[in-house]
C-alpha positions as CSV (number, residue, x, y, z in Angstrom):
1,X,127.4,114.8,199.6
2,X,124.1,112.9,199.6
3,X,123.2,110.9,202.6
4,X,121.0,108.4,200.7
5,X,122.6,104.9,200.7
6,X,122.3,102.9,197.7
7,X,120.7,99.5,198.8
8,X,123.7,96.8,198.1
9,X,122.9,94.5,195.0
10,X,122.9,91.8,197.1
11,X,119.7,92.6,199.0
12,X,117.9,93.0,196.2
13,X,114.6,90.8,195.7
14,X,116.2,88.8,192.6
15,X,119.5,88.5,194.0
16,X,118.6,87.5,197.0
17,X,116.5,84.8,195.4
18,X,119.2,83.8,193.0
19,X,117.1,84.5,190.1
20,X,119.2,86.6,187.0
21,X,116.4,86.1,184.3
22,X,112.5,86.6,184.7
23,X,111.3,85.2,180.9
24,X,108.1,85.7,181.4
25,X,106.6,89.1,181.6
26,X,103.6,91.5,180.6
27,X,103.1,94.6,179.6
28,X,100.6,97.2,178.4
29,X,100.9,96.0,174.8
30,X,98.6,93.2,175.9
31,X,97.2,93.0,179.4
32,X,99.7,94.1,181.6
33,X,99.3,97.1,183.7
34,X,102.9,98.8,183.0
35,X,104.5,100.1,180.1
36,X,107.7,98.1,179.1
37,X,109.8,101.1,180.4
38,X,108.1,101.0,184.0
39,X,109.1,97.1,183.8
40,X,112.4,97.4,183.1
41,X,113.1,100.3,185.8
42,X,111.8,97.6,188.1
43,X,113.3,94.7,186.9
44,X,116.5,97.0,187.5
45,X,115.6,98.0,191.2
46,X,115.0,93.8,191.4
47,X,118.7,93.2,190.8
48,X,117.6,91.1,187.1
49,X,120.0,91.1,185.0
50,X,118.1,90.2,182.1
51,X,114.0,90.2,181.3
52,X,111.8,89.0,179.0
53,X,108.9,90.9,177.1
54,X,106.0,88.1,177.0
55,X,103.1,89.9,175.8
56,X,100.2,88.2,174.7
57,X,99.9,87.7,170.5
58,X,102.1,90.9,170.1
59,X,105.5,92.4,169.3
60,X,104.7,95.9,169.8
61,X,106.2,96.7,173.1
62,X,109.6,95.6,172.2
63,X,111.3,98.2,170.7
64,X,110.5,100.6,173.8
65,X,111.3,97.5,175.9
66,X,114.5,97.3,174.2
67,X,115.7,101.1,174.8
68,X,115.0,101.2,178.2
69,X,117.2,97.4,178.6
70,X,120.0,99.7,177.2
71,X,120.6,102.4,179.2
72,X,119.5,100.3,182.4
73,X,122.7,97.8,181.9
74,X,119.7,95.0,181.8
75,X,119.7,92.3,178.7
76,X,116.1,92.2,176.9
77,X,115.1,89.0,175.4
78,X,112.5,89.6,172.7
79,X,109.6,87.5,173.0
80,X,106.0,86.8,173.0
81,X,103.3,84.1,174.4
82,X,101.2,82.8,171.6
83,X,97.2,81.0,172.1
84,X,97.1,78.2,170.2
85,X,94.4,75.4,170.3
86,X,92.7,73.3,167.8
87,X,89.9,73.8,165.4
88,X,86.2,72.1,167.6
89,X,88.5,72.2,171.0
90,X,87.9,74.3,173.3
91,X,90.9,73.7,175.6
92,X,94.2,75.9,174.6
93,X,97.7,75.8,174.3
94,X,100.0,79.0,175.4
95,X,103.4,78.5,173.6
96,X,105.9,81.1,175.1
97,X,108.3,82.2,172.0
98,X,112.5,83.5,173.1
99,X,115.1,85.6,171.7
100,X,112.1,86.3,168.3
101,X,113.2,88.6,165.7
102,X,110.4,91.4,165.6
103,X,110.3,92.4,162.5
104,X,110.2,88.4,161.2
105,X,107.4,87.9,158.6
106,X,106.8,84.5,160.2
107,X,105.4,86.3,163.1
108,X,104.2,89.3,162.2
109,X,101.6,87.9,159.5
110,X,100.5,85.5,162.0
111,X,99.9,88.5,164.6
112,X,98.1,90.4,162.3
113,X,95.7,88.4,162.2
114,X,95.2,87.3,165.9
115,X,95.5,90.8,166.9
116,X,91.8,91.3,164.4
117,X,90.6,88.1,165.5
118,X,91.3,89.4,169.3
119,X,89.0,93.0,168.7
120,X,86.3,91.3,167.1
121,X,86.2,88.6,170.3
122,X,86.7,91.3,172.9
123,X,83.7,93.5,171.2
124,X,81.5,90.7,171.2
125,X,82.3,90.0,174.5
126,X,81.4,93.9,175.3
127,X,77.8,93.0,173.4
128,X,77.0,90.3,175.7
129,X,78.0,92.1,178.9
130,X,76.0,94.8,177.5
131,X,72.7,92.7,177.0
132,X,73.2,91.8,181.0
133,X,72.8,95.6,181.3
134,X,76.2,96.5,181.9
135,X,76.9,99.6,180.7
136,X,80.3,98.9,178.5
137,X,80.4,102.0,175.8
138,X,82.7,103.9,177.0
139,X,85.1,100.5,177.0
140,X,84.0,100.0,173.6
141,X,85.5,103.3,172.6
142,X,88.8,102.7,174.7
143,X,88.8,99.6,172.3
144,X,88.2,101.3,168.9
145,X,90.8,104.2,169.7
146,X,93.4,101.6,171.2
147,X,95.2,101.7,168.7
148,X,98.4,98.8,168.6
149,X,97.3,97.3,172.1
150,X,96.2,93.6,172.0
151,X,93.1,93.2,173.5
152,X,92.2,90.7,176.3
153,X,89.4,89.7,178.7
154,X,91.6,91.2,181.6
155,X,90.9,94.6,180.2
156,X,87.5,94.4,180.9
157,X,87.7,92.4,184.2
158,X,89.8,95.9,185.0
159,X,86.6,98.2,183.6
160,X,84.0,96.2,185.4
161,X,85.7,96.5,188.4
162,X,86.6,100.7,187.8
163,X,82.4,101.3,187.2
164,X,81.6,98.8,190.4
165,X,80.2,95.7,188.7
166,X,82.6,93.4,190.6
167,X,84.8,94.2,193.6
168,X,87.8,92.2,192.3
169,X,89.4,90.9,189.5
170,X,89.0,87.4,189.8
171,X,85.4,87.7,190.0
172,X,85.2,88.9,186.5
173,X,85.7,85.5,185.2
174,X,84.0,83.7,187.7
175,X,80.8,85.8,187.4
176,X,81.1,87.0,183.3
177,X,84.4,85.5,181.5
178,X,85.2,82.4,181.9
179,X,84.5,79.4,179.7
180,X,80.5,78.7,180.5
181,X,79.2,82.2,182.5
182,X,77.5,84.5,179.4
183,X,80.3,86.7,178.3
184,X,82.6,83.8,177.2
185,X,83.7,84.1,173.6
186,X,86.3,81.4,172.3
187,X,89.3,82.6,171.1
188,X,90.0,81.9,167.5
189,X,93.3,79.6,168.0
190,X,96.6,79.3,165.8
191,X,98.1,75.6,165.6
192,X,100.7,74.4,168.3
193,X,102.6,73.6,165.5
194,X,102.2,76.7,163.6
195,X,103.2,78.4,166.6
196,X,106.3,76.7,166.8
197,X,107.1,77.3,162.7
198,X,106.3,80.7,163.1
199,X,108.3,81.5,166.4
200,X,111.6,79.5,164.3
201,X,111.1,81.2,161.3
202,X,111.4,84.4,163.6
203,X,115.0,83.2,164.5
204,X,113.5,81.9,168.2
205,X,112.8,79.1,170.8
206,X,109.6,77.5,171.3
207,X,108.6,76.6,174.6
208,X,105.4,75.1,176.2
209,X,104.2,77.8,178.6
210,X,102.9,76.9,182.8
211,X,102.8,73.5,181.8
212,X,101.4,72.9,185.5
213,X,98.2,75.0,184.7
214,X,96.9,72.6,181.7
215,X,93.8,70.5,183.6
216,X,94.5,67.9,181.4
217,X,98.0,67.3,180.8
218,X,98.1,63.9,179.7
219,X,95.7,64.9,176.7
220,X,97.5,67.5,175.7
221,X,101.0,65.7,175.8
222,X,99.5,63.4,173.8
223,X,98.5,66.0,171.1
224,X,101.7,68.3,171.3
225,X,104.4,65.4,172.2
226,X,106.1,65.2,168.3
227,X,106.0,68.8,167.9
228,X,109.4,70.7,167.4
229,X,109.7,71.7,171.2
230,X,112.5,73.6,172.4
231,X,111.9,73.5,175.5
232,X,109.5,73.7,178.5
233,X,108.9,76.4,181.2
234,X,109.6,74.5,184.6
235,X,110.7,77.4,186.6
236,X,107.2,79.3,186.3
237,X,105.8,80.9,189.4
238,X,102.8,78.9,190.4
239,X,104.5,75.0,190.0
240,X,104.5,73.1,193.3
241,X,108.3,71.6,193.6
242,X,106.7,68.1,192.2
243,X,105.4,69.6,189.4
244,X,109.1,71.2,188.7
245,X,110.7,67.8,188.9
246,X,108.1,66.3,186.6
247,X,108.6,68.7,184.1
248,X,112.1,69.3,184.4
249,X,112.3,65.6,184.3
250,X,110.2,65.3,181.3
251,X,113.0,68.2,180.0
252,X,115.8,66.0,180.4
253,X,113.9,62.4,178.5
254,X,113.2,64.8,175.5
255,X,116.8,66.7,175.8
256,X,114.8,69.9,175.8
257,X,116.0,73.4,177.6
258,X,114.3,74.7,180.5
259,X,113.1,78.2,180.8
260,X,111.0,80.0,183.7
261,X,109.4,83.7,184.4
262,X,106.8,85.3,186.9
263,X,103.9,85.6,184.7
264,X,103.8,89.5,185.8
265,X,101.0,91.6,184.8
266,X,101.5,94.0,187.4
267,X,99.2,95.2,190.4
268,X,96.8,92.6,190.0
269,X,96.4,88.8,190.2
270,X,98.2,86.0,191.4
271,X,101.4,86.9,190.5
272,X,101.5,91.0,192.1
273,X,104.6,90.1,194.3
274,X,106.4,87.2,192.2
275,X,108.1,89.7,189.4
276,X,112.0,89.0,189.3
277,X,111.9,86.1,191.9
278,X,110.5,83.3,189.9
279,X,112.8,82.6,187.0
280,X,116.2,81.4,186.0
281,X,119.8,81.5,187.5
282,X,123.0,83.0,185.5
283,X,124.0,79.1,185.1
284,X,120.3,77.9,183.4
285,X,120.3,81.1,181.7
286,X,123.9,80.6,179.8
287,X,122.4,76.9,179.1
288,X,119.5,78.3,177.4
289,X,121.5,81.1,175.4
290,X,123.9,78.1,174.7
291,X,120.9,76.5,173.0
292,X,120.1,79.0,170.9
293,X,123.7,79.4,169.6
294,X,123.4,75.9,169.0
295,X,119.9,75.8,167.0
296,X,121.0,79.0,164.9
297,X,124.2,77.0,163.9
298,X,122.2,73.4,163.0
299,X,119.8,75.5,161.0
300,X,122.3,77.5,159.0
301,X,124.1,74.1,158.3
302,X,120.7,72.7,156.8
C-alpha cells in the first residue's frame, strides 16, 4: 500500500481560489514555454476543471491540447488570441476567440497568412538585431526549421537572454523590441472586425482581450464600440478591482458575456504564478457556455 497522500481537491491552487476555468492560456505553438500537454497536466494538478488554448494567431496546438483534456477529466475550450489593428495605426487590438472550430476556413485562411506575415517580421527583426552586432544566426535557423510554430518577439527576448545580451526578459523590449528601440517591426494587423467575422464564422465568441492594458481606452472604444462583440475579458490577471467593475460594468450596458484567464506563458513574465487562479467560476462559466448555446441557436434561425 502506498504511503503517498493524494493532496485533497480542495487545496488545490484553483480550488482554493474558486476559479473552474482559466480561458486564457499559451503554449509552444506561439510563445509559450510548454507544450499543450505539460499545460494541461498542470491545469489538472491546479484543480481547473476546464482550460483554454489561447495561442497567438494559431490553431495548431489544439488537437494535442484536446487529447491530453480527455484522458485528464479536464474540458478544453478551443481558442485563439488574434492581433488586429488598423491600416497607418500603430496601436493594436488583441481579440481573444472561444469554443473556435479548428478546422473552420474562416480562420484558417486568415492564419495563414498572419502566420507568413509573422516569419517575415520576426526575420527582419533578427536583421536589425544583427546590424547592432548581435549575433542572431543560429535563431534564424531555429526560425526557418520551426516548422508550424507562430513566431513572436518573445522568442527572441528568450535567445538574447540564453547567449547573454540581456539578463532578463523584460529587458528585451525595453532595450531592442518595443515600439521605438531599433529592432521594432510593426506587425501587419487583421481588422477588429474581421477578427470577429472570422472567429463567428469558426462557430465562436469574440471577446476584447485585457481591456485594462489598452493606454488609450477611450480611443479605442470609440473605434471598436459597434462591432459584433461577444463579450469582454474582465476577469484577466493584471485588472485592478476598479478596472473589473468598469468593464464588467460596461458588460452589463452592452448585455455582453464576461470571460477571464491568466495570460500564462509559462516560466517567464508577469504572469509565472497566476496560471489557474485568475479566471472564471463554475457559475460565470455555465453563463458563458449558456451564451454560446444561445448565439448557435439565433444564428441557425437566421
Amino acid at each position: 500500500m502506498s504511503n503517498v497522500t493524494q493532496e485533497p481537491d480542495c487545496l488545490k491552487p484553483s480550488v482554493a481560489a474558486g476559479v473552474f476555468a482559466d480561458l486564457h492560456v499559451h503554449s509552444t505553438a506561439s510563445d509559450g514555454v510548454y507544450t499543450p500537454t505539460e499545460l494541461i497536466q498542470q491545469a489538472e494538478e491546479l484543480g481547473l476543471g476546464a482550460m483554454g488554448l489561447t495561442d497567438h494567431d494559431t490553431l495548431a496546438g489544439i488537437p494535442e491540447a484536446r487529447k491530453a483534456a480527455s484522458e485528464a477529466g479536464i474540458e478544453l475550450i478551443a481558442g485563439i488570441e488574434l492581433s488586429c489593428g488598423w491600416p497607418g495605426k500603430d496601436i493594436s487590438l488583441h481579440v481573444v476567440g472561444l469554443f473556435v472550430d479548428e478546422s473552420s476556413e474562416s480562420l484558417t485562411t486568415l492564419l495563414a497568412d498572419q502566420k507568413r506575415h509573422r516569419f517575415y517580421r520576426a526575420m527582419e527583426i533578427l536583421d536589425k538585431l544583427q546590424a547592432l552586432g548581435l549575433p542572431m544566426e543560429q535563431l534564424r535557423e531555429r526560425f526557418n526549421a520551426a516548422g508550424e510554430s507562430v513566431l513572436g518577439r518573445p522568442h527572441i527576448a528568450r535567445y538574447l537572454i540564453e547567449i547573454g545580451a540581456i539578463t532578463d526578459f523584460q529587458q528585451a523590449f525595453d532595450l531592442y523590441l518595443k515600439r521605438g528601440r531599433p529592432g521594432y517591426v510593426q506587425k501587419k494587423h487583421v481588422l477588429p472586425e474581421d477578427g470577429i467575422a472570422a472567429i463567428h464564422g469558426a462557430g465562436g465568441m469574440a471577446f476584447i482581450a485585457h481591456p485594462g492594458l489598452i493606454p488609450d481606452w477611450q480611443k479605442i472604444w470609440d473605434l471598436i464600440k459597434d462591432h459584433d462583440w461577444d463579450g469582454i475579458e474582465a476577469y484577466y490577471s493584471e485588472h485592478t478591482a476598479e478596472q473589473f467593475t468598469f468593464f464588467n460594468d460596461l458588460a452589463l450596458r452592452n448585455g455582453w458575456l464576461l470571460t477571464g484567464g491568466s495570460d500564462y506563458h509559462g516560466d517567464y513574465g508577469k504572469h509565472v504564478s497566476r496560471f489557474g487562479v485568475f479566471g472564471l467560476d463554475r457559475q460565470s462559466f455555465s453563463a458563458l457556455v449558456a451564451g454560446l448555446a444561445a448565439r448557435r441557436l439565433k444564428e441557425k434561425a437566421a
